[in-house]
C-alpha positions as CSV (number, residue, x, y, z in Angstrom):
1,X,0.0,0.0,0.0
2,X,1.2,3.3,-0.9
3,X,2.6,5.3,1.8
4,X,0.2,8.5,2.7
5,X,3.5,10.6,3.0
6,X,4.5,9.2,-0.6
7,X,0.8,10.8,-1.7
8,X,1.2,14.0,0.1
9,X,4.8,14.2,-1.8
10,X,2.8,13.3,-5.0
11,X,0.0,15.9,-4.8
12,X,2.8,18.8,-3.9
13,X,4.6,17.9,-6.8
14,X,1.7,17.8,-8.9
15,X,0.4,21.3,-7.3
16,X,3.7,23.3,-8.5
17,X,3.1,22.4,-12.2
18,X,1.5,24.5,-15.0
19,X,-0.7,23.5,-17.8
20,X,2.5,22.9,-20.2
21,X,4.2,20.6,-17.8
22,X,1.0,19.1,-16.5
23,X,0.4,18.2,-20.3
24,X,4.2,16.7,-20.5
25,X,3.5,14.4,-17.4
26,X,0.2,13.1,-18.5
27,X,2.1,12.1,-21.9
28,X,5.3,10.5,-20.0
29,X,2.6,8.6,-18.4
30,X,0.7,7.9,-21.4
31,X,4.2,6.8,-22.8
32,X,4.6,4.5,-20.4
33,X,1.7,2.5,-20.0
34,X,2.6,2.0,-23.9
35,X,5.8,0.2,-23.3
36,X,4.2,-1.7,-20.4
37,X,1.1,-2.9,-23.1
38,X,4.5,-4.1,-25.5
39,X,6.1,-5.7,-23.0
40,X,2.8,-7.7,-21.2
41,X,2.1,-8.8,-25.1
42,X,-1.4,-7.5,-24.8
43,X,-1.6,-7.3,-28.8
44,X,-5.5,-6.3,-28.9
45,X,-4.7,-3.2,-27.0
46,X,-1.3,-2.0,-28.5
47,X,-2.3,-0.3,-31.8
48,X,-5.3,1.9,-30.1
49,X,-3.3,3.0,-27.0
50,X,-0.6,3.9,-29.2
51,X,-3.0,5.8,-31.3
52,X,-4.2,7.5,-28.1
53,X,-0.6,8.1,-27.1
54,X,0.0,9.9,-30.7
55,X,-2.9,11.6,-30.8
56,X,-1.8,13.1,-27.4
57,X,1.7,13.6,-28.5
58,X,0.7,15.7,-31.5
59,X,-1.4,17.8,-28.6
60,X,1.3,18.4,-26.8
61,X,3.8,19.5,-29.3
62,X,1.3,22.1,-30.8
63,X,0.3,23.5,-27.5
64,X,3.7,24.6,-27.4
65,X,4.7,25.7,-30.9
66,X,1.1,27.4,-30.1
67,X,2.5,29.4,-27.5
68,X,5.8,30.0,-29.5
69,X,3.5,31.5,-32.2
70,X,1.3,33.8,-30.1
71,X,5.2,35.4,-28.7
72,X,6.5,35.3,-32.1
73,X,3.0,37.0,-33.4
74,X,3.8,40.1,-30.4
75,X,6.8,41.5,-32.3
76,X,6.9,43.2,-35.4
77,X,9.5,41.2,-36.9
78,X,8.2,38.2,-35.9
79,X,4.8,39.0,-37.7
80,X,7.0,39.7,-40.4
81,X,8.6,36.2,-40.7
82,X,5.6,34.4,-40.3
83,X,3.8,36.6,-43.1
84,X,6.7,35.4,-45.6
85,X,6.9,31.6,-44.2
86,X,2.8,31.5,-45.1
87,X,3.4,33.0,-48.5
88,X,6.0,30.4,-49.0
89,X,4.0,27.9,-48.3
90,X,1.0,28.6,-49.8
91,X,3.1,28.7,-53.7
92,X,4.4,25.8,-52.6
93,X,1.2,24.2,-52.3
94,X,-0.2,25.9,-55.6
95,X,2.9,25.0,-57.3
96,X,2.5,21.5,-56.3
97,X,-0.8,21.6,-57.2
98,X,-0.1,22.7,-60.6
99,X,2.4,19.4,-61.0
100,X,0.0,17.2,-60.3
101,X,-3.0,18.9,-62.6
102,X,-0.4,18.9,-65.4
103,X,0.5,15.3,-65.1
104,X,-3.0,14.1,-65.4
105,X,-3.7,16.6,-68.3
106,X,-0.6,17.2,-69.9
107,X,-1.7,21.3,-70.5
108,X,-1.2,24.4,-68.3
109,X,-2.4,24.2,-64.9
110,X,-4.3,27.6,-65.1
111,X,-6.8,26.2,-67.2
112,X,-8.3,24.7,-64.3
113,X,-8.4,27.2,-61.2
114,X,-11.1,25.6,-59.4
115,X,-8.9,22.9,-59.1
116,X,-5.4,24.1,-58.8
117,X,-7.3,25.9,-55.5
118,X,-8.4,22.4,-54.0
119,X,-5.7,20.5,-55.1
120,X,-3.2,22.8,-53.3
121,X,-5.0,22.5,-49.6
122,X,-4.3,18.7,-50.3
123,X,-0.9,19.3,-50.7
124,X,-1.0,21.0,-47.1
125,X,0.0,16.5,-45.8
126,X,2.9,17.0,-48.0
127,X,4.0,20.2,-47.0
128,X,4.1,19.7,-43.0
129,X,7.1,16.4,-43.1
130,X,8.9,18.9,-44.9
131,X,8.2,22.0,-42.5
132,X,9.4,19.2,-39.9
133,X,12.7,18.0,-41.1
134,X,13.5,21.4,-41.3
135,X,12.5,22.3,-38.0
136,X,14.5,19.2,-36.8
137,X,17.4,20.1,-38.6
138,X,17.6,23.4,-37.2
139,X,17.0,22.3,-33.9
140,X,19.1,19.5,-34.0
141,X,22.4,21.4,-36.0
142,X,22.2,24.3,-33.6
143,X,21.3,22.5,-30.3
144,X,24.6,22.0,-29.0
145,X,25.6,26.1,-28.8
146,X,21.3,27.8,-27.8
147,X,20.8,24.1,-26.0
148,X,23.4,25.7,-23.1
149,X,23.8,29.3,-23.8
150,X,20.2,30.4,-24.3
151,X,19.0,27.3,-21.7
152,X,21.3,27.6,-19.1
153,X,23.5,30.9,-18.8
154,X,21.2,33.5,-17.7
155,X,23.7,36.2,-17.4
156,X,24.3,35.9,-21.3
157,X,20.8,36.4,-22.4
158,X,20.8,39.5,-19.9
159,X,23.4,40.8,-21.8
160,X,22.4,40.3,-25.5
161,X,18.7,40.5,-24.8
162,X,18.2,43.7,-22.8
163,X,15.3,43.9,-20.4
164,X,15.4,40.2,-19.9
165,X,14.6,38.4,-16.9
166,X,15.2,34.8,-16.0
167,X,12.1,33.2,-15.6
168,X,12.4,32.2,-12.0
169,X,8.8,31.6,-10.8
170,X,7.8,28.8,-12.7
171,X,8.8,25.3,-11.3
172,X,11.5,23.0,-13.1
173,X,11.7,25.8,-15.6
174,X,15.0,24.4,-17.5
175,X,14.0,21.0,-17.1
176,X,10.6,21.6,-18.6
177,X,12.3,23.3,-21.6
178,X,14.4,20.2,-22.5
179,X,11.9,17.8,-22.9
180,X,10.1,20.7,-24.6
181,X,12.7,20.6,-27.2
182,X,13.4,16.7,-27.0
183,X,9.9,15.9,-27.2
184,X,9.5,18.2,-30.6
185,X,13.1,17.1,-31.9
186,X,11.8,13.4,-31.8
187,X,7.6,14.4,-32.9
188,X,9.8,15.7,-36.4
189,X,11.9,13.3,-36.9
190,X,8.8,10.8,-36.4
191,X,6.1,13.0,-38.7
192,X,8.6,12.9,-41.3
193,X,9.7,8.7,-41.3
194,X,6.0,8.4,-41.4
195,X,5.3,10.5,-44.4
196,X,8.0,8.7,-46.1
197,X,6.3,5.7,-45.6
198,X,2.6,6.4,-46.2
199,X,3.6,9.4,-49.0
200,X,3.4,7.2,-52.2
201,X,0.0,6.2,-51.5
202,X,-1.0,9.2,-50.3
203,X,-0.2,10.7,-53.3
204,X,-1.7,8.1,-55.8
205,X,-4.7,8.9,-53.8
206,X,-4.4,12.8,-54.2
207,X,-3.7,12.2,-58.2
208,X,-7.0,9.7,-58.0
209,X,-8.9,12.1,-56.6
210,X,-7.7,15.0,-58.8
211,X,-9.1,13.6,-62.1
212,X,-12.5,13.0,-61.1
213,X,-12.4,16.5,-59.5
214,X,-11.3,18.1,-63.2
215,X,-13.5,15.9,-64.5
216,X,-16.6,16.9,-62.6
217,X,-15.8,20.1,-61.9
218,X,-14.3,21.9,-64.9
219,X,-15.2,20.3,-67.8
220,X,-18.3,20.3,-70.1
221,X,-20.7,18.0,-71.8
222,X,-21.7,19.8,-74.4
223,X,-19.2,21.9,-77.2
224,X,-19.4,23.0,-80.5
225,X,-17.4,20.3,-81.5
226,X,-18.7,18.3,-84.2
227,X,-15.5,16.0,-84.1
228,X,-16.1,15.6,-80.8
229,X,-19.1,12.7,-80.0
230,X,-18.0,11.0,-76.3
231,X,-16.6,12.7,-73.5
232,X,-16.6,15.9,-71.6
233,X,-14.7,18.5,-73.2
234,X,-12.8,21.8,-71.5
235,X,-11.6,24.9,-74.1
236,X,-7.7,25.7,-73.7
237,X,-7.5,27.9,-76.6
238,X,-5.9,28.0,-79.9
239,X,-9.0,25.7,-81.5
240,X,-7.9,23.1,-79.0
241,X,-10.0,21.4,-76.4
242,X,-8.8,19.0,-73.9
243,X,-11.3,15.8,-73.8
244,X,-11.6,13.8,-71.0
245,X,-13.5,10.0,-70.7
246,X,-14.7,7.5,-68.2
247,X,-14.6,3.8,-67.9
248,X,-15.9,3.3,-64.1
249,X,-13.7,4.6,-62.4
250,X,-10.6,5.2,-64.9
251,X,-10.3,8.5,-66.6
252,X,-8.6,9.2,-70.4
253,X,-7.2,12.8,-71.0
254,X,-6.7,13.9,-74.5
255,X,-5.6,17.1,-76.5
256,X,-7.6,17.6,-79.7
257,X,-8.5,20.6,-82.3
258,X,-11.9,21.7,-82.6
259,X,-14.1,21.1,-85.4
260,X,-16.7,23.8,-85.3
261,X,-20.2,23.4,-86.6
């Protein structure tokens, strides 16, 4: 039986933390009961508790880039740098997009900006693993010199950051701040073995998808086209109209010049 001066201990301990740490002890616990399912065999309950457990992870880790976001958001500069990283991203989706649109229709993307629109938000999966390894590779490369100066030696942050002041209130504040960064280092690394694994199928399914969105969406039964007998037909200038056919679920893409009545 547990000792009540072992609870008391317990409850005091569990009294100094914030929401941030309370969230990283509920996850080291959740962590734990996941090695002891492994290790008692108990194979029916494995894949949902660690589902649970990554679900929970994933919580964690974006509670706190969260709060790193909301400082960022304060300054002026960091508005700034978060302004350009969204731009960035948002052509890189778009640009993607357009790939995938001309692969499946062999002519210029901008023929179909309904599309190109909802194809990019797909591309949003593909975009965070690579937001990811960069984050890790930052983290990880520069670790070694911010892990101690910028962690540990308060009087240096005095000095570069003027009107700084160690954060001495909050409980196991350097502590907390390494499994911060541990727990984040090793959420990349993970988001971005996983994409590897699932990202070939996940993008067969995007490029699935894609035709019968072109198809439905931005392409027309009826054209002046007297050529032209099956399919659905979209105009891309110069005389020429891209046809498009379905067999179930399969669809044909084709360049051809229109014959007009």
């Amino acid at each position: 039986m547990i000792d009540k001066n072992t609870i008391n201990k317990i409850a005091a301990f569990n009294s100094k933390l914030d929401i941030p740490q309370k969230i990283i002890r509920n996850l080291i616990i959740a962590v734990a009961i996941c090695f002891l399912i492994d290790f008692l065999g108990l194979d029916s309950l494995r894949k949902s508790f660690f589902i649970l457990t990554l679900i929970y992870w994933s919580f964690s880790v974006f509670h706190g880039l969260i709060s790193i976001y909301k400082k960022v958001y304060q300054t002026t500069l960091g508005k700034g740098v978060l302004i350009l990283g969204s731009t960035l991203c948002l052509n890189l989706a778009l640009c993607l997009s357009g790939v995938v649109i001309n692969d499946i229709t062999s002519v210029s993307p901008t023929n179909f900006p309904h599309s190109l629109i909802f194809i990019s938000a797909a591309m949003i999966p593909l975009i965070v693993p690579l937001g990811m390894i960069l984050l890790f590779a930052v983290i990880f490369v520069s670790a070694p010199i911010w892990g101690w100066l910028f962690v540990y030696d308060d009087k240096l942050k005095k000095f570069l950051i003027p009107g700084y002041e160690p954060n001495q209130q909050r409980f196991l504040h350097k502590t907390t701040l390494i499994i911060q960064i541990l727990s984040l280092i090793t959420y990349c690394a993970f988001i971005f073995q996983f994409a590897r694994i699932t990202g070939d199928d996940y993008i067969s399914y995007i490029i699935s998808k894609s035709q019968g969105m072109i198809y439905t969406l931005e392409m027309f039964d009826k054209s002046p086209c007297i050529n032209i007998k099956v399919g659905k037909v979209s105009f891309i200038g110069d005389a020429n109209v891209l046809v498009a056919t379905k067999d179930n679920d399969k669809y044909s893409f084709k360049v051809m010049q229109c014959e007009i009545k």
